[in-house]
KELOKE-582012 format. One record per residue (C-alpha): residue number from 0; residue in three letters; chain; x, y, z. Coordinates in nm, 2 decimals, always signed. Layout:
<pases>
PASE    nr   rest   kette       c1       c2       c3
PASE   NUM    ALA       A        X        Y        Z
...
</pases>
This chain:
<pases>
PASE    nr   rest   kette       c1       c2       c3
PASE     0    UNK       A    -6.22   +10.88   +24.47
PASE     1    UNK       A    -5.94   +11.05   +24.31
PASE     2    UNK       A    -5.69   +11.21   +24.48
PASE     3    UNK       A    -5.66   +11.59   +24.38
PASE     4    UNK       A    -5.39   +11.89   +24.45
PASE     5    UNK       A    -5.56   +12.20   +24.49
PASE     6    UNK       A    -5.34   +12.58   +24.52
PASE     7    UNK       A    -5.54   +12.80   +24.71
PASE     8    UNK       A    -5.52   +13.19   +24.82
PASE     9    UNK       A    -5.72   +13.36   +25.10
PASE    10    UNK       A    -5.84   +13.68   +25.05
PASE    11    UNK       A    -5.53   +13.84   +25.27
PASE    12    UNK       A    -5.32   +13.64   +25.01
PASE    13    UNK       A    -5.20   +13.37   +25.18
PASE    14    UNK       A    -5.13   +13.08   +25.01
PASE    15    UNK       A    -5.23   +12.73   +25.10
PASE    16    UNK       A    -5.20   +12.34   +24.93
PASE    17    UNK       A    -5.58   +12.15   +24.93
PASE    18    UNK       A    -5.57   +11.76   +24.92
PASE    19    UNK       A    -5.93   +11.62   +24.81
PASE    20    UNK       A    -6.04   +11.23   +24.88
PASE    21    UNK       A    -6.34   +11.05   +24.87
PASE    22    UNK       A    -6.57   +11.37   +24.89
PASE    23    UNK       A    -6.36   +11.58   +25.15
PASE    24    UNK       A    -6.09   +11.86   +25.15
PASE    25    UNK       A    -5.84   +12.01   +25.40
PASE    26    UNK       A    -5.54   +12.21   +25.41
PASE    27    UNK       A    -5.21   +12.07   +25.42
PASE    28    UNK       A    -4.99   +12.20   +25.69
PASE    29    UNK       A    -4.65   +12.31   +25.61
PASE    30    UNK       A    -4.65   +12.34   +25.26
PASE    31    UNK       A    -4.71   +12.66   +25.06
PASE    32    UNK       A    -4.74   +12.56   +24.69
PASE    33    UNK       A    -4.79   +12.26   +24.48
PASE    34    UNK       A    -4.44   +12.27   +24.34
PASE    35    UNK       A    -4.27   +12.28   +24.72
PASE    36    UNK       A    -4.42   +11.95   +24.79
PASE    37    UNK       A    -4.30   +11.81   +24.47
PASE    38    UNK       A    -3.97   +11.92   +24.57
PASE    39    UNK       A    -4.00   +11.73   +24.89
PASE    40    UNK       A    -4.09   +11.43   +24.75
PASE    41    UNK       A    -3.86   +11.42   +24.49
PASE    42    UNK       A    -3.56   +11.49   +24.77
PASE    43    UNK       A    -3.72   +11.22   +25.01
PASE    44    UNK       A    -3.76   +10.97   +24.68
PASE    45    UNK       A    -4.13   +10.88   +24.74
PASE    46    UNK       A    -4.47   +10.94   +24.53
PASE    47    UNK       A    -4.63   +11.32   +24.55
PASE    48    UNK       A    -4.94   +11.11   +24.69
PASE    49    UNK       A    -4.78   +11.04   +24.98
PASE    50    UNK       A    -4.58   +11.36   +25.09
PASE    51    UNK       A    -4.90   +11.51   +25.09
PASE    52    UNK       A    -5.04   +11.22   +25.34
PASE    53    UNK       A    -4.72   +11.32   +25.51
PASE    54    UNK       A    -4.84   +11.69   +25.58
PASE    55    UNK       A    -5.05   +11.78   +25.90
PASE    56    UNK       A    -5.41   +11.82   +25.85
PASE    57    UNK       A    -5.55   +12.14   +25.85
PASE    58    UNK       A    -5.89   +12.26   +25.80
PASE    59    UNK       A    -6.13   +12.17   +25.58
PASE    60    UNK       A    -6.22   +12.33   +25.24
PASE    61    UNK       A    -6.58   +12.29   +25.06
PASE    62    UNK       A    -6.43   +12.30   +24.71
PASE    63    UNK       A    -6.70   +12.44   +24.52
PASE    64    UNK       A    -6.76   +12.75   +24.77
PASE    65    UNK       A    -6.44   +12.84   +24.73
PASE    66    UNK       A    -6.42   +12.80   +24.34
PASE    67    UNK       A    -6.73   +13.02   +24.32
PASE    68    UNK       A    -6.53   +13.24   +24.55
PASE    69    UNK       A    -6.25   +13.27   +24.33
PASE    70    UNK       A    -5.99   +13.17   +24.58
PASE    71    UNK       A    -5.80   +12.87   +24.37
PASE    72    UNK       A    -5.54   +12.90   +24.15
PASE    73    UNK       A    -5.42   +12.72   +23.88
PASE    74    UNK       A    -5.30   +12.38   +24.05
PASE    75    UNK       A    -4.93   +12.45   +23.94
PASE    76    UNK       A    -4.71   +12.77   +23.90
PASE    77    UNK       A    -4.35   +12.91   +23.96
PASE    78    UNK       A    -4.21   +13.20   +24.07
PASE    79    UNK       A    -4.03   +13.30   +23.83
PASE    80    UNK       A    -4.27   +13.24   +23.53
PASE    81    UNK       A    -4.01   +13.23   +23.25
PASE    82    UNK       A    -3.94   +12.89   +23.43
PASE    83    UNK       A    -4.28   +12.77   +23.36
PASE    84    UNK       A    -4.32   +12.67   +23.02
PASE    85    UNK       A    -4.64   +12.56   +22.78
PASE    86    UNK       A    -4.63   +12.36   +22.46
PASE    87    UNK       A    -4.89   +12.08   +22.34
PASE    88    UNK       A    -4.97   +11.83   +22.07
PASE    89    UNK       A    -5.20   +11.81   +21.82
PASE    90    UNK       A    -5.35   +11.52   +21.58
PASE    91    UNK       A    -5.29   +11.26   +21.89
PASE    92    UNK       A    -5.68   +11.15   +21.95
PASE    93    UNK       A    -5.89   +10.94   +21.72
PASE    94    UNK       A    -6.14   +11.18   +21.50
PASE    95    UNK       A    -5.88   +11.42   +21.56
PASE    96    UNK       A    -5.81   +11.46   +21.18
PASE    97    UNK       A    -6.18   +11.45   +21.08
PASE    98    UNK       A    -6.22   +11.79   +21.33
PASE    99    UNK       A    -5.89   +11.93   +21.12
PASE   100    UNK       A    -5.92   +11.82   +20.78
PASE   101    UNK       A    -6.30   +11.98   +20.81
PASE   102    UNK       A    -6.11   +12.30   +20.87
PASE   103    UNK       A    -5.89   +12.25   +20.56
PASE   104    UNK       A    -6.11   +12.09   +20.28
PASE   105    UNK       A    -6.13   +12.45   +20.11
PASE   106    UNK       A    -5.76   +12.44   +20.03
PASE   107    UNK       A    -5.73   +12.12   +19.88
PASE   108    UNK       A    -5.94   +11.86   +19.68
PASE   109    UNK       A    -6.14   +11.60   +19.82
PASE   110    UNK       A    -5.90   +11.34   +19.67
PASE   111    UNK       A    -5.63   +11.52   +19.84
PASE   112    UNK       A    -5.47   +11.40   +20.12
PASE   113    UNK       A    -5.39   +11.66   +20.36
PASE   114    UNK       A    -5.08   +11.66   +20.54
PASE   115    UNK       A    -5.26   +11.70   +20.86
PASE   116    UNK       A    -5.43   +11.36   +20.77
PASE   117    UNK       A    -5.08   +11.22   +20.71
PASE   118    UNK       A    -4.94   +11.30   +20.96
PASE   119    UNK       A    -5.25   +11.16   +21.23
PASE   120    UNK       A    -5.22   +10.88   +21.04
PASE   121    UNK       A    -4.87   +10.81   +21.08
PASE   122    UNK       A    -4.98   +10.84   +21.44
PASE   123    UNK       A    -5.23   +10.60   +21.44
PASE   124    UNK       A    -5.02   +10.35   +21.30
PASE   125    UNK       A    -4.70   +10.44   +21.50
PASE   126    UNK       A    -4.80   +10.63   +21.83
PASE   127    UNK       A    -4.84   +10.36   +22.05
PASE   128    UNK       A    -4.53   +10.17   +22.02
PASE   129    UNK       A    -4.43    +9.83   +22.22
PASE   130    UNK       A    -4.27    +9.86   +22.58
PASE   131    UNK       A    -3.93   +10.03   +22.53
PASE   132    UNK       A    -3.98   +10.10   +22.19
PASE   133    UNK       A    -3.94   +10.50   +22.04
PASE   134    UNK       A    -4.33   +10.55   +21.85
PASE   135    UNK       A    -4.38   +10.81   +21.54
PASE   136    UNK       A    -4.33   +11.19   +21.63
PASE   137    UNK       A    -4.68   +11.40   +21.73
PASE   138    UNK       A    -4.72   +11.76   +21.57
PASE   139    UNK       A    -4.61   +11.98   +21.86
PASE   140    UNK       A    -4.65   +12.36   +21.90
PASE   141    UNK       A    -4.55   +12.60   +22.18
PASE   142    UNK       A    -4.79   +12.82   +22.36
PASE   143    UNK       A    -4.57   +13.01   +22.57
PASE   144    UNK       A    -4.47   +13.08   +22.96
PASE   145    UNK       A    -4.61   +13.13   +23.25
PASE   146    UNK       A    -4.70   +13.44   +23.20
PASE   147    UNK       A    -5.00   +13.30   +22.99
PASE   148    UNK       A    -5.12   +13.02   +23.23
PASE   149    UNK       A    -5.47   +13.13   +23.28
PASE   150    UNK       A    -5.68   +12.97   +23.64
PASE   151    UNK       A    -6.03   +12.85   +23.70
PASE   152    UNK       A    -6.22   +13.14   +23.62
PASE   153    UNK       A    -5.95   +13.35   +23.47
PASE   154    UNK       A    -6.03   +13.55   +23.15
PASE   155    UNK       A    -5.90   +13.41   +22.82
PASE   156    UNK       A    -5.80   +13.70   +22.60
PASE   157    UNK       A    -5.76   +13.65   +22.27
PASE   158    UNK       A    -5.44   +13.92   +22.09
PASE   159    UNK       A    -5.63   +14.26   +21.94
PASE   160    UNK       A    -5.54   +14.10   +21.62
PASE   161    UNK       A    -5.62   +13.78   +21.68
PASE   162    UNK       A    -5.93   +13.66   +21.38
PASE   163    UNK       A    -6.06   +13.39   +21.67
PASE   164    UNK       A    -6.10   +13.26   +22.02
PASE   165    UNK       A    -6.21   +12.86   +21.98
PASE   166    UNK       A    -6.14   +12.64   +22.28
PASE   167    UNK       A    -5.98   +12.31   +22.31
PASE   168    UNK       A    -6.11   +12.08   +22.56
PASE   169    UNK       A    -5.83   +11.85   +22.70
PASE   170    UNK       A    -5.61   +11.71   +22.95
PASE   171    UNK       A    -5.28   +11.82   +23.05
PASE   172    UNK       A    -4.97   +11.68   +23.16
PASE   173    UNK       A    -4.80   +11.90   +23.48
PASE   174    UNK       A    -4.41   +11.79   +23.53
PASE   175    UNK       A    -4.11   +11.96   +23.76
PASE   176    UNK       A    -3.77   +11.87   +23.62
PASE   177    UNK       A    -3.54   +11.76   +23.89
PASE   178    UNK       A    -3.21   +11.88   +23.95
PASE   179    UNK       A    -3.07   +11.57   +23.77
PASE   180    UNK       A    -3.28   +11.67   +23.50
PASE   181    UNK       A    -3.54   +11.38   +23.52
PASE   182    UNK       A    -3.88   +11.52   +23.44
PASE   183    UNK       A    -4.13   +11.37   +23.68
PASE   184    UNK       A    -4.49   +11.38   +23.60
PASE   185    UNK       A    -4.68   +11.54   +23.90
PASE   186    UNK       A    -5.02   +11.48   +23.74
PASE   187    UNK       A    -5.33   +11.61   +23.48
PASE   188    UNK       A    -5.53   +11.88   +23.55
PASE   189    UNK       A    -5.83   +11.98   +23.32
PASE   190    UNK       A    -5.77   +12.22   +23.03
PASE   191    UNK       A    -5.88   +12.44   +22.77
PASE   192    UNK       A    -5.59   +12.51   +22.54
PASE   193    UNK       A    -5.73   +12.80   +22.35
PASE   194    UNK       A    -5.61   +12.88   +21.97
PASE   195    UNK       A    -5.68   +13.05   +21.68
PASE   196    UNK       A    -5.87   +12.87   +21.44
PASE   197    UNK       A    -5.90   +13.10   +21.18
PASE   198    UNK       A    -5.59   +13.18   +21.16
PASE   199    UNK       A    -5.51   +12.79   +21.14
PASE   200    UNK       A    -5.75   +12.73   +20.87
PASE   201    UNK       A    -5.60   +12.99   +20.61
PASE   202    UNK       A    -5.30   +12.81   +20.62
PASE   203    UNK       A    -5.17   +12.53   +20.80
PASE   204    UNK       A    -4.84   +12.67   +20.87
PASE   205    UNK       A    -4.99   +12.95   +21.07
PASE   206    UNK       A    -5.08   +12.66   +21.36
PASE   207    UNK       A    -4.79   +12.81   +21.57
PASE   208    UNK       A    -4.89   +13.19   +21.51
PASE   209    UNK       A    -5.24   +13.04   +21.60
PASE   210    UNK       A    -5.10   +12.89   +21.93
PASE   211    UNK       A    -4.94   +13.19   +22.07
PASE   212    UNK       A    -5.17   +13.25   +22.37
PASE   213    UNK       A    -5.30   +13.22   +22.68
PASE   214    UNK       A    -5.43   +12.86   +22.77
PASE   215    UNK       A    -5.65   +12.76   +23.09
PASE   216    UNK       A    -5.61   +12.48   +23.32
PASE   217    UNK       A    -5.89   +12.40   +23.61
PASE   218    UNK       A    -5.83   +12.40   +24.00
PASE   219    UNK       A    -5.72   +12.04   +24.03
PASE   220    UNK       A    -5.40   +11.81   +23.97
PASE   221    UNK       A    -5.49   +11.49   +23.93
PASE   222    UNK       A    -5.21   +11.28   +24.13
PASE   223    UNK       A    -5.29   +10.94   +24.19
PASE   224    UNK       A    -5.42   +10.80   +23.85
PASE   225    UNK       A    -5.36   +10.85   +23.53
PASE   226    UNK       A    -5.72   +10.83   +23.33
PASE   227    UNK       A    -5.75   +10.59   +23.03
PASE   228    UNK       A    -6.10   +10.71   +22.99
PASE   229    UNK       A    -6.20   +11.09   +23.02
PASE   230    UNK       A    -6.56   +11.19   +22.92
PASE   231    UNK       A    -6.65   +11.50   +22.96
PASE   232    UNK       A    -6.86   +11.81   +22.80
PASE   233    UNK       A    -6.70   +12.10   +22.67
PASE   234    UNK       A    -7.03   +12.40   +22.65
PASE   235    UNK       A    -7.03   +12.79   +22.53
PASE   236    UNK       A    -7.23   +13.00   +22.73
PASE   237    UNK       A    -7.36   +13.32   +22.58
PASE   238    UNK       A    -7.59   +13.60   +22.75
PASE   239    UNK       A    -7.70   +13.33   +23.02
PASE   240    UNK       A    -7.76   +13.03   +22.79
PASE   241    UNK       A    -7.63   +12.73   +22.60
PASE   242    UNK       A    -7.50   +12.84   +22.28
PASE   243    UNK       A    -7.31   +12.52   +22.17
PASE   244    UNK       A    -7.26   +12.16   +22.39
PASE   245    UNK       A    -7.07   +11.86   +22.30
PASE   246    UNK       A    -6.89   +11.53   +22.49
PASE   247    UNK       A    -6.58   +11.49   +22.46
PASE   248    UNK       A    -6.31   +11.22   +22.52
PASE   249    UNK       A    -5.94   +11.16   +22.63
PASE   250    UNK       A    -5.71   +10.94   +22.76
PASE   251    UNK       A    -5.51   +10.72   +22.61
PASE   252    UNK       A    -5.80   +10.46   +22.56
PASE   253    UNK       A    -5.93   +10.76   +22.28
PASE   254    UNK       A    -5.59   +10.87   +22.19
PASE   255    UNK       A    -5.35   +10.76   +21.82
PASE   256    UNK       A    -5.05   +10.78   +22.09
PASE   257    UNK       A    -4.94   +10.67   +22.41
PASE   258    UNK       A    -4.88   +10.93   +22.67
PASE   259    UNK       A    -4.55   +10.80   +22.69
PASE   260    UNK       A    -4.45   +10.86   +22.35
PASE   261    UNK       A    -4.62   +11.21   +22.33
PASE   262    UNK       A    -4.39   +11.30   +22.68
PASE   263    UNK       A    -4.04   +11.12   +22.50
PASE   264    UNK       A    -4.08   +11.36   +22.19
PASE   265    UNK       A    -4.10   +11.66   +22.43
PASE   266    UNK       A    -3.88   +11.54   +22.67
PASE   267    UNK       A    -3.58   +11.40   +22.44
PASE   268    UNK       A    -3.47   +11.80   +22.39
PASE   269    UNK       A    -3.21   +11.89   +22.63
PASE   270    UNK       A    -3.36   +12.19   +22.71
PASE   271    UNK       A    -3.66   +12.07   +22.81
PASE   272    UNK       A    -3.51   +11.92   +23.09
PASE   273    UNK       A    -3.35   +12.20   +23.28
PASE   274    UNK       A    -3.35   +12.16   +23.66
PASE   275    UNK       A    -3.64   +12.34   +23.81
PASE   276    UNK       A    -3.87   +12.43   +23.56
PASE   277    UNK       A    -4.20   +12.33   +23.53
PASE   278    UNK       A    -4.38   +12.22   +23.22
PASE   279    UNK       A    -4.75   +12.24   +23.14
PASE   280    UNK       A    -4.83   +12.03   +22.85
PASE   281    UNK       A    -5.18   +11.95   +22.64
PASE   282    UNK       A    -5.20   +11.63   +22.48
PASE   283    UNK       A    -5.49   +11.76   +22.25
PASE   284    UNK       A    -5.86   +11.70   +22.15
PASE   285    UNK       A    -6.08   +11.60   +21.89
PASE   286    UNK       A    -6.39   +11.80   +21.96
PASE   287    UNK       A    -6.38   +12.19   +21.90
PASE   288    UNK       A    -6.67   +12.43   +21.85
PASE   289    UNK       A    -6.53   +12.58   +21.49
PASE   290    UNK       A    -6.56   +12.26   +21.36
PASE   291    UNK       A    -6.93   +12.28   +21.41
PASE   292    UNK       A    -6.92   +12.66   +21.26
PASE   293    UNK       A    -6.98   +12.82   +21.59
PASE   294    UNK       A    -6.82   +13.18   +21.59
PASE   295    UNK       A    -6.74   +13.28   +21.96
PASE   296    UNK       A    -6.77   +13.66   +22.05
PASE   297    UNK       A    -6.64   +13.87   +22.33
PASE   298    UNK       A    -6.85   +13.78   +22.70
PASE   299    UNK       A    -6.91   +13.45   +22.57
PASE   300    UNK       A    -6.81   +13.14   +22.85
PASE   301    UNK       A    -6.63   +12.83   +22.77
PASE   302    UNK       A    -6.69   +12.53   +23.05
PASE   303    UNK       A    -6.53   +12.23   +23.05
PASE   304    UNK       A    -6.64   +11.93   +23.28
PASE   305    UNK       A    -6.50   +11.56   +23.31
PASE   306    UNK       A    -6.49   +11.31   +23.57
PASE   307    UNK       A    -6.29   +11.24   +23.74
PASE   308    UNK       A    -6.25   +11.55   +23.79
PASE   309    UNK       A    -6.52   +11.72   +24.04
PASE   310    UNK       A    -6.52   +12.14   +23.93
PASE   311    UNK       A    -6.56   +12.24   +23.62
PASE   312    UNK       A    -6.28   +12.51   +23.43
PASE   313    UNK       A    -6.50   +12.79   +23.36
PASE   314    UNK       A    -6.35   +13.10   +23.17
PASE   315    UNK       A    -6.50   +13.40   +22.99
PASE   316    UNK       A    -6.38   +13.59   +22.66
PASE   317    UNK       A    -6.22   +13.88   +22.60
PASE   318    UNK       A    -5.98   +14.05   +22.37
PASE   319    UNK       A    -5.69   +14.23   +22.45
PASE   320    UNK       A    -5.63   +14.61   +22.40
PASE   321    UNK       A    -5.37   +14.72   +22.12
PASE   322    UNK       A    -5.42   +14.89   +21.81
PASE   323    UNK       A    -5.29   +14.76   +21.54
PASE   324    UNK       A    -4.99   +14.95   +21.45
PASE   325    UNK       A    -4.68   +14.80   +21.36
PASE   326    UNK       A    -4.43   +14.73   +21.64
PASE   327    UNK       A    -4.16   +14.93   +21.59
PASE   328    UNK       A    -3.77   +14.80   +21.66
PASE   329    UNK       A    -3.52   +15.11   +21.75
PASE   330    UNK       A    -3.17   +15.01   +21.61
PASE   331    UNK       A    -2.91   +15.10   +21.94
</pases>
């Protein structure tokens, strides 16, 4: 079985690291947080797999107690959260564009190509370049920092003036930059990335007001692998029962790029590569509720399963508190 990270906090908020293999859980000795241990294998120059090994063995954890529980965090954080940033791609998995261009076939004719179907087929054709080779550029959006990393369970709050709250199953990318600026891929954890698909639809160029919220990833950091073939179910849950269900797939087996070329075109600006920080990044999905019409509402629960992942990412909606009125700018 997989091997997965875990960040836990007990209820006198102490912090402790989880390792999970083959169906069992324990505490790792010594280490506080997920990115301290990827700081110590970075310094001692080995995999993130095996500085964990390295740990003592504490006690042992029954995973989905502790979910239900609340005690996990998201799998990856900093201190400082300006230091933890999130940004994504979109149009990077086969059906992709058939999800996006149903969102946009009001605004243009049917004999119309769309630029969103340009562009995912540029990708198709150039994402998955040979060995050593620089592939087409994806769409990319920013989502923020760590201020809007939501956990397992966490609410997602949609802005007061947000027109939507649609989830986005997916995978994402978790990386540490190293103080010679190397970005180092620590794993995947499970994600729901979270937009505003309304806002998207009216006009394409909206996608990065549409982007500019929280996003959710699930308790564990896949470290050892990294999954050609993710199937999973994404689900809405509303008053109890099953308002919407759908499968799902990622991985690069499903994907119009190559995780490698997706991380280049992030990676290639300088400042993306600033010793110390900590990027979250969503490599995107094809499969999305508001495709299928669905209209989410406040209380409503997303849930997003996939092996090899063993908990599910479960988070309820809500919208934040504001009214409305225009944000004012004093002159000093």
């Amino acid at each position: 079985m997989s091997l997965r990270l875990l960040q836990h906090r007990a209820d006198d908020g102490a912090r402790s690291v989880v390792l999970a293999d083959q169906g069992a859980a324990w505490v790792l000795g010594g280490v506080s947080s997920v990115r301290e241990l990827a700081e110590r294998a970075i310094a001692a120059g080995t995999s993130l797999a095996a500085a964990a090994r390295a740990c003592p063995t504490g006690a042992g954890v029954d995973l989905p107690e502790e979910l239900a529980a609340g005690r996990f965090l998201a799998p990856i954080d900093h201190a400082d959260p300006a230091h933890l940033l999130l940004t994504g791609t979109g149009l990077t998995h086969l059906g992709s564009a058939e999800g996006r261009d149903k969102m946009h076939r009001d605004a243009a004719a049917a004999s119309h190509q769309t630029d969103s179907m340009r562009m995912f087929l540029e990708g198709l054709e150039g994402g998955k370049p040979a060995a050593g080779a620089i592939g087409q550029q994806p769409e990319w959006f920013y989502k923020g920092d760590g201020s809007q990393l939501v956990g397992p369970g966490g609410t997602l709050a949609m802005p007061s003036f947000a027109k939507d709250g649609g989830e986005e199953p997916e995978l994402a990318g978790i990386y540490l930059i190293a103080s010679d600026g190397t970005p180092f891929r620590l794993g995947f954890a499970l994600a729901n990335e979270f937009s505003d698909h309304v806002t998207e639809r009216h006009n394409y160029l909206w996608l990065a007001h549409s982007k500019l919220r929280q996003a959710a990833i699930g308790a564990e950091l896949l470290i050892n692998e990294t999954p050609t073939d993710v199937r999973g179910t994404s689900r809405i849950v509303r008053n109890g029962d099953v308002l919407w269900e759908k499968p799902f797939l990622s991985g690069e087996d499903n994907m119009s790029h190559a995780l490698a070329n997706l991380e280049h075109h992030h990676f290639k600006y300088g400042l993306f590569r600033r010793p110390g920080d900590i990027h979250v990044h969503f490599f995107g999905t094809a499969t999305l509720s508001f495709a299928d019409g669905v209209t989410t509402e406040v209380g409503d629960t997303f849930e997003i399963e996939a092996a090899p992942f063993t908990l599910p990412l479960r988070n309820p909606l809500a919208r934040a508190s504001g009214d409305g009125a225009p944000i004012s700018v004093r002159v000093l």
